[in-house]
C-alpha positions as CSV (number, residue, x, y, z in Angstrom):
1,X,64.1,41.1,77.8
2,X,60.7,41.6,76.2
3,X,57.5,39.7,77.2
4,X,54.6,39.4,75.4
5,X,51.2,38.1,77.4
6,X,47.9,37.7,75.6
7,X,44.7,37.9,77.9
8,X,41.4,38.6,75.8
9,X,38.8,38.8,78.4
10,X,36.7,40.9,80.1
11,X,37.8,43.6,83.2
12,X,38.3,40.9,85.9
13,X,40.1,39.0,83.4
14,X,42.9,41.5,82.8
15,X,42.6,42.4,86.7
16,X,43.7,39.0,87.8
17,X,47.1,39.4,85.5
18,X,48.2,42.8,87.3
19,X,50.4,41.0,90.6
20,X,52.5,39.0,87.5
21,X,52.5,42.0,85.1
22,X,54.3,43.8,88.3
23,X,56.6,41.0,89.3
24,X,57.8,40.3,85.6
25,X,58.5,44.4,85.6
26,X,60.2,43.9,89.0
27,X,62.3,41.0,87.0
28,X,63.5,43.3,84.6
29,X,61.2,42.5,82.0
30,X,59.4,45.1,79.2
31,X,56.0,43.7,79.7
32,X,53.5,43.9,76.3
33,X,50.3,43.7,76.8
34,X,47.5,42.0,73.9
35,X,44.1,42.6,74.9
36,X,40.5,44.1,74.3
37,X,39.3,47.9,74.7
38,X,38.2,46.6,78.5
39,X,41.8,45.1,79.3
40,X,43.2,48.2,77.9
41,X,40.7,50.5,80.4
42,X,42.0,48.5,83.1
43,X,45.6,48.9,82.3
44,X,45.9,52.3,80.7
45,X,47.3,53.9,83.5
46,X,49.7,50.9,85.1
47,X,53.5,51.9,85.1
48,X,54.7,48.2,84.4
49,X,53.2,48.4,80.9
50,X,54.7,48.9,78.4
51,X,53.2,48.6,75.2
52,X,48.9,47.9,75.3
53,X,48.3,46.3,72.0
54,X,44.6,46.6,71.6
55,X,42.9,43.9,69.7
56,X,39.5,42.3,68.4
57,X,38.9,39.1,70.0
58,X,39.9,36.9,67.8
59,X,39.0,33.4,67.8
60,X,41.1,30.5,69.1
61,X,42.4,28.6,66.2
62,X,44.2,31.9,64.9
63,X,45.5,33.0,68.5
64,X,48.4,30.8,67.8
65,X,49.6,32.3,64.7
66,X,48.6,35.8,65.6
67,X,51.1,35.3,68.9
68,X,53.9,34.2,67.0
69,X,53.4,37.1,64.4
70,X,53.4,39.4,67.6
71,X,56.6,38.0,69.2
72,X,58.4,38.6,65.9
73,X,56.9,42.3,65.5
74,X,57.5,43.3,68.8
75,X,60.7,41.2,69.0
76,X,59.8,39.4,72.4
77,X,61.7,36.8,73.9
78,X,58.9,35.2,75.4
79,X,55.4,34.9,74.9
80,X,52.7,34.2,77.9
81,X,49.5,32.8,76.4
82,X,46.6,33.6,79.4
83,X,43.9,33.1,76.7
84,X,41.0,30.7,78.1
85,X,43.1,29.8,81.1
86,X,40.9,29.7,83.6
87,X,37.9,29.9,81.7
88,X,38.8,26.2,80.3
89,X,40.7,24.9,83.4
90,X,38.9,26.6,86.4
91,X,36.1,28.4,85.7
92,X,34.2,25.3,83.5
93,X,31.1,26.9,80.9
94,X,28.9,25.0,79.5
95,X,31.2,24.4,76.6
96,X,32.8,22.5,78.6
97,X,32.9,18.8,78.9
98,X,33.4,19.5,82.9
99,X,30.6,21.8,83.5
100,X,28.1,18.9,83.8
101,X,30.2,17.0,86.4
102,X,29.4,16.7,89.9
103,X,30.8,19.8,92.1
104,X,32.9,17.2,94.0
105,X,34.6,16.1,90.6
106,X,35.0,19.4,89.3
107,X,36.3,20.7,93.0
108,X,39.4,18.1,92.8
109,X,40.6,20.0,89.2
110,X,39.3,23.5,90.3
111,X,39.7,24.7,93.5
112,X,42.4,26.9,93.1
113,X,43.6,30.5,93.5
114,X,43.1,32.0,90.0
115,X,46.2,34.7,90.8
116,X,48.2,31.3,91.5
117,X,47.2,29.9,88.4
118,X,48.0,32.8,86.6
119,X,51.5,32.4,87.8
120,X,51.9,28.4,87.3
121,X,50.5,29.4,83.5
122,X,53.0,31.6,83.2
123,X,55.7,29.6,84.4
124,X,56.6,32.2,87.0
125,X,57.8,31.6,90.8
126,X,56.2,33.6,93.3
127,X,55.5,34.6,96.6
128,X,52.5,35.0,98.6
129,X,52.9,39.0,97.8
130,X,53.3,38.6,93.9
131,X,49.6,38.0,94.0
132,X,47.5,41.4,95.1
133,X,46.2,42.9,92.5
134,X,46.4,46.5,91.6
135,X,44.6,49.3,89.7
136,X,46.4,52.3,88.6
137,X,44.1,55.8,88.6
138,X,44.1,59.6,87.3
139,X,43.9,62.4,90.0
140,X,40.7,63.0,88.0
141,X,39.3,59.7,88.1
142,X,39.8,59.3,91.8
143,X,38.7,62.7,92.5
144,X,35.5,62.0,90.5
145,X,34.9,58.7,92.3
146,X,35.0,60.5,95.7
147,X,31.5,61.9,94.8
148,X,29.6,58.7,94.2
């Protein structure tokens, strides 16, 4: 079984995805990854990934199109679309209609875990432990942070 998730964002954006990326691997899943240079920097070194398909950001109205090409390409059996999910459902910008509503208003659609919203995006189950995030280093790189 092959899944490919889309996630265009910045670090924290790709971060947020790890705990499913690790419990669709743990589901016997071949996880492939569409994403920037930064998502790509965040995931280089994660074992549950298997391809890291590095992409421009493209814009919205061709994300559809581009995904389905991808699915075919890569012969996927599911696709998992996190593009502008919480950026247009929790996270309101002022391209939003919602980011000039009252914090009250925008608390009863928003206050959510993101790494829970991840999951209900994605249509996966999980438990409490699905959710941690994780960050996969070189010897080097952690050897080279030790002297900051």
């Amino acid at each position: 079984m092959i899944v490919n998730i889309h996630r265009y964002g910045a670090f924290g954006d790709v971060v947020l995805t790890t705990g499913l990326i690790r419990t669709l691997k743990q589901r016997g899943w071949t996880v492939n990854y569409f994403c920037t240079d930064r998502g790509e920097q965040v995931l280089r070194h994660n074992p549950n990934v298997n391809v890291i398909a590095l992409d421009k950001h493209l814009p919205n109205d061709e994300l559809d199109k581009y995904s389905k090409e991808m699915k075919m390409k890569f012969k996927a059996d599911r696709t998992i679309d996190l593009t502008q999910s919480i950026e247009t459902s929790l996270a309101f910008v002022p391209r939003n209609p919602e980011y000039v509503w009252t914090k009250d208003e925008r608390a009863k659609i928003a206050n959510r875990n993101y790494y829970e919203y991840t999951f209900e995006v994605a249509k996966e189950p999980y438990e409490v432990s699905d959710l941690r995030p994780e960050l996969f280093f070189t010897n080097k790189e952690i050897e080279d942070a030790s002297y900051v």
